[in-house]
C-alpha positions in Angstrom: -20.3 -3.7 61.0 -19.4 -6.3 58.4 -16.4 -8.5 58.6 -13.9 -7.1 56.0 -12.7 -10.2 53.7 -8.6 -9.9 53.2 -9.3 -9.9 49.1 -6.3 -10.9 47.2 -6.3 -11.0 42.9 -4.7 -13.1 40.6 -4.2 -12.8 36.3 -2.2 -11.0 34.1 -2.7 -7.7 32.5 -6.2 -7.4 32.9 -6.4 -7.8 36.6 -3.1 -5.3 37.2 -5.1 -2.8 34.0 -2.2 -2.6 32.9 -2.5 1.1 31.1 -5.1 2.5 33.5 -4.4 3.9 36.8 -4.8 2.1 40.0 -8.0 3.5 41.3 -9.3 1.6 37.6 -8.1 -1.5 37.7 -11.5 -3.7 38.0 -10.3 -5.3 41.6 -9.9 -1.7 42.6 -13.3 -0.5 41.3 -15.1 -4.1 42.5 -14.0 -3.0 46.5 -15.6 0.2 46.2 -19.0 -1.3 44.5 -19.4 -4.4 46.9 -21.8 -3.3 49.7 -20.6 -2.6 52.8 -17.3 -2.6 52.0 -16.6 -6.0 52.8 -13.7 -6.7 51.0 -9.7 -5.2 51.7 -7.5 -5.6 48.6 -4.3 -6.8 50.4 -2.9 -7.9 46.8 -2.8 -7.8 43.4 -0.5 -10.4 42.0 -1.4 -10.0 38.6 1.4 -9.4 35.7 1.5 -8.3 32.3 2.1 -11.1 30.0 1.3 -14.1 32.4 0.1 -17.6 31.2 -1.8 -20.0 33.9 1.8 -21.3 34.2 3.3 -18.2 34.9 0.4 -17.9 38.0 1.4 -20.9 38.9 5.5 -20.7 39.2 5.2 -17.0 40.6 1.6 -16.3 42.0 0.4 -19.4 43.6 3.7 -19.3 45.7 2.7 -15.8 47.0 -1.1 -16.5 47.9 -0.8 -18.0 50.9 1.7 -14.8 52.5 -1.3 -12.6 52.2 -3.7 -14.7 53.9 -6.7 -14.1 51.8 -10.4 -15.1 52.7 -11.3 -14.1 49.3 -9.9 -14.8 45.8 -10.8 -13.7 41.9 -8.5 -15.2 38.8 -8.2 -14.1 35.8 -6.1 -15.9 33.6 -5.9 -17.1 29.7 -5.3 -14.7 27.2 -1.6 -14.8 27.4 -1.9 -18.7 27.0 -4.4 -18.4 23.6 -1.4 -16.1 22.3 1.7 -18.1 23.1 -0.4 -21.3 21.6 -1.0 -23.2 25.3 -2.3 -26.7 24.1 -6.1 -27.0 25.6 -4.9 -29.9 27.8 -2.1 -27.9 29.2 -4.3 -24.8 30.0 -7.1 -27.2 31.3 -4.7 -29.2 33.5 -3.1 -25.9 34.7 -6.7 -24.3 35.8 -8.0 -27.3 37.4 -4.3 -27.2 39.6 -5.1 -23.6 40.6 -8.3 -23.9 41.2 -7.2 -27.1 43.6 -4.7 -25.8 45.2 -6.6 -22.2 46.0 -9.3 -24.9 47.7 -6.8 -25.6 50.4 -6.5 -22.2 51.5 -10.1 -20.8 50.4 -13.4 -22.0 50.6 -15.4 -22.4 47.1 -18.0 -19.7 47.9 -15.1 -17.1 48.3 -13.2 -17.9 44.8 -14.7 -16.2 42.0 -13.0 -16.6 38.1 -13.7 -14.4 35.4 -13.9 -14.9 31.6 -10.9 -13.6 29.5 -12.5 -10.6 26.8 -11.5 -11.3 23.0 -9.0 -8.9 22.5 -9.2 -9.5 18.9 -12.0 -7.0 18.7 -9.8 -4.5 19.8 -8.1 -1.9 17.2 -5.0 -3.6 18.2 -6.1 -7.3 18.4 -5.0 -8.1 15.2 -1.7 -7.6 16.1 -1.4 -11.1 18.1 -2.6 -13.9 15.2 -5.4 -14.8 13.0 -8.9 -13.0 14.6 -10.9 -16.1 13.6 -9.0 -18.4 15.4 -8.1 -16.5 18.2 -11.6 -15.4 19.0 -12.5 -19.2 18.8 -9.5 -20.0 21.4 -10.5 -17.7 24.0 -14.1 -19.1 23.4 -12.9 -22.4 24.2 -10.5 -21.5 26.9 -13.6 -19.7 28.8 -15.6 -22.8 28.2 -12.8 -25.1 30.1 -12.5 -22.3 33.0 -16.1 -21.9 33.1 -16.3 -26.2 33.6 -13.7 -26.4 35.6 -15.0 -23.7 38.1 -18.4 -25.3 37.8 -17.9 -28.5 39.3 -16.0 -27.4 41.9 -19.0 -25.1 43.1 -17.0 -21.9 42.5 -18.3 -18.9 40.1 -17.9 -17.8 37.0 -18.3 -14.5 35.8 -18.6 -14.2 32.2 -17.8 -10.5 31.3 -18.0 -11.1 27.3 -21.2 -9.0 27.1 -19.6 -5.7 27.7 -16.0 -6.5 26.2 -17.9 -7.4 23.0 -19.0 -3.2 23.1 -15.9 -2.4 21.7 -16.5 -2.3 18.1 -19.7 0.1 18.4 -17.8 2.3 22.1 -14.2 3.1 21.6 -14.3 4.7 25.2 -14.4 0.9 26.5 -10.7 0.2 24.6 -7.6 2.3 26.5 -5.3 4.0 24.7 -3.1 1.1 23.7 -6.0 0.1 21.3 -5.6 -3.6 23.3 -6.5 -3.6 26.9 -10.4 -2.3 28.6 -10.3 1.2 29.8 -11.5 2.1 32.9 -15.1 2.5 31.6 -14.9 -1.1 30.2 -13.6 -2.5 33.7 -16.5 -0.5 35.3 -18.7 -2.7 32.9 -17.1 -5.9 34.3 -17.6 -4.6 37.7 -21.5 -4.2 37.2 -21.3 -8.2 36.4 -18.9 -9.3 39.1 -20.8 -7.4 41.7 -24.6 -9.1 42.4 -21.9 -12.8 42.2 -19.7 -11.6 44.9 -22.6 -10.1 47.1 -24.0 -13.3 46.7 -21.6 -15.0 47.9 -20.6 -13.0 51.0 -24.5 -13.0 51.9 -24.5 -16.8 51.5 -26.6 -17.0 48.7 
């Protein structure tokens, strides 16, 4: 019988789903796909709204309480929209991403891309598409380095978030955040990395 992995998950709204239920959410849906359930969400710290600062003043205190083995971040949107500087998001990442080290191993910290929202019915609601879409680009591209060299994987979930436009079913009702179906999508890509991993691969 497999060891289960005390799972904990960190973001904003698209790690809590905010406007699906529960059972959802993409951590929820990733512990039922990972073979033999190896993996026991004891938390998801995740908040509506949050910036990489706001996981750092309020969610990196918390991690070490729930003892995790294994870790996923999700983190960036909220700092494209507020306007983040690059270097401030870049330096904020690489201190999360340090400071989950201590208490996690690299092969049990997985981070996954932000979607552009601006595809979305509502995404024009939050700024200029263009530029926005070219942020959270960017913002991906400093996660996805900064993850990289410190041997830790990146999941980038852009190919079924950029659905949207041509499957409606993939947006909730909001007309911003990924319905259920859409985190299911995510799931599909998240799933052969974290298997890896946990096989040591």
């Amino acid at each position: 019988m497999p060891t289960m992995l005390r799972y904990l998950a960190l973001g904003d709204s698209y790690t809590i789903g905010t406007t699906v239920a529960e059972s959802e959410r993409w951590p929820n849906q990733l512990v039922r796909r990972v073979s033999g359930a190896q993996l026991d969400l004891v938390g998801n710290l995740g908040v509506n709204g949050y910036t990489s600062g706001d996981l750092i003043d309020r969610e990196l205190p918390a991690v070490a309480g729930h003892r995790p083995d294994f870790v996923t971040i999700l983190i960036g949107v909220n700092d494209v929209v507020r306007r983040v500087p690059r270097e401030k998001y870049a330096a904020n990442v690489d201190y999360i991403l340090d400071r989950l080290l201590v208490l996690v191993p690299a092969n049990r910290i997985v981070v996954v891309s932000t979607p552009d929202y601006t595809l979305t019915p509502a995404g024009a609601d939050y700024g200029n598409p263009a530029e926005q879409s070219a942020a959270i680009a960017d913002f991906n591209a400093v996660e996805r380095a900064a993850a990289t060299v410190r041997g830790i994987a990146f999941v980038d979930i852009s190919s079924v978030a950029l659905r949207v436009t041509a499957d409606p079913a993939l947006v909730a009702d909001d007309g911003l955040h990924p319905s259920g179906k859409q985190y299911a999508g995510w799931v599909e890509l998240i799933v052969p990395v974290v298997e890896g991993l946990l096989s040591g691969d």
